[in-house]
N, C-alpha and C positions, 0 to 999 in steps of 0.2 A: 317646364319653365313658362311655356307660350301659355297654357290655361293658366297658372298661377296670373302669370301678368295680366291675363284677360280680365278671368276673374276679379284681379284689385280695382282694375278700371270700370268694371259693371257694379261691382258693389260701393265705387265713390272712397274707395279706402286711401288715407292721406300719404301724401309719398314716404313720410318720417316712418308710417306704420309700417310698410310696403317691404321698405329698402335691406331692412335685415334680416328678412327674409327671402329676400330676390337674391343677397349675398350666401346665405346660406345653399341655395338650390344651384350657383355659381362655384359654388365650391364643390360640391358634389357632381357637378358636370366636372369641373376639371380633376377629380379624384378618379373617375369614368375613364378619365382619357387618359391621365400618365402611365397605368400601368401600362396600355398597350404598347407604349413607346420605352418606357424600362418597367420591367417586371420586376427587378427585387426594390426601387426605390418603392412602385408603386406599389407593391404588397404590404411593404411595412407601414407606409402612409396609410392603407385601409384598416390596417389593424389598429394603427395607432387613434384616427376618426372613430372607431368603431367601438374602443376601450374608454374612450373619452368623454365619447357622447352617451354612452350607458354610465357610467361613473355621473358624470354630470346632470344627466337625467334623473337618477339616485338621490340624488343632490338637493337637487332642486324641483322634486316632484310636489303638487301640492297635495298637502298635509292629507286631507279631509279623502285622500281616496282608499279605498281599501289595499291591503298588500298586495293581496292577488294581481289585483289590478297593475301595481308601481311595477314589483314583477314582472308581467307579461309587456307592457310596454318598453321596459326597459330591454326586454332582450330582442322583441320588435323593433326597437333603435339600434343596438350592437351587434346583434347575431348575424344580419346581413353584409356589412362592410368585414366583418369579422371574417367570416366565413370566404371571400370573394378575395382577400386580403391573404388566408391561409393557402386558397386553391391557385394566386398565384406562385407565391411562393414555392409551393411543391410542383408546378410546373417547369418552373427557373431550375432546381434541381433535379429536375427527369430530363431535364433539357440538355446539361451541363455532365450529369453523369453519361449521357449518351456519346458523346466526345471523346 
């Protein structure tokens, strides 16, 4: 977040440009943090960012790129929330069956 900001400021980007962006990288700090505090809300939360944001990206990729490429970004968007989302989840359950 601290380079994103820097950066908007060194390159003179307008705050309008800035802000939904600044929002987006806020969201993903607090996605960071819920799980450690509950694990099964915050697992489904990552899954669900994770499915959303590759769906969306799908979506709204532009046209002009090859597939390959829509592809590989897209799963470089949801694979990691995805992924981070599942290993909590199966943590919650290693945890609970151990009880």
């Amino acid at each position: 977040m601290v380079f994103f900001i820097a950066e908007s400021v060194a390159w003179h980007t307008p705050v309008s440009m800035a802000l939904p962006w600044i929002g987006a990288g806020l969201l993903f700090v607090f996605m960071a943090v819920v799980p450690w505090r509950w694990q099964m809300t915050g697992g489904l939360l990552l899954m669900i960012i994770g499915s959303s944001g590759g769906v969306a990206y799908s979506i709204w990729s532009p046209p002009q790129l090859p597939l390959v490429s829509r592809v590989l970004t897209t799963v470089v968007f949801s694979a990691p929330p995805l992924a981070a989302g599942i290993l909590f989840l199966m943590h919650r359950r290693a945890l609970t069956a151990k009880v």
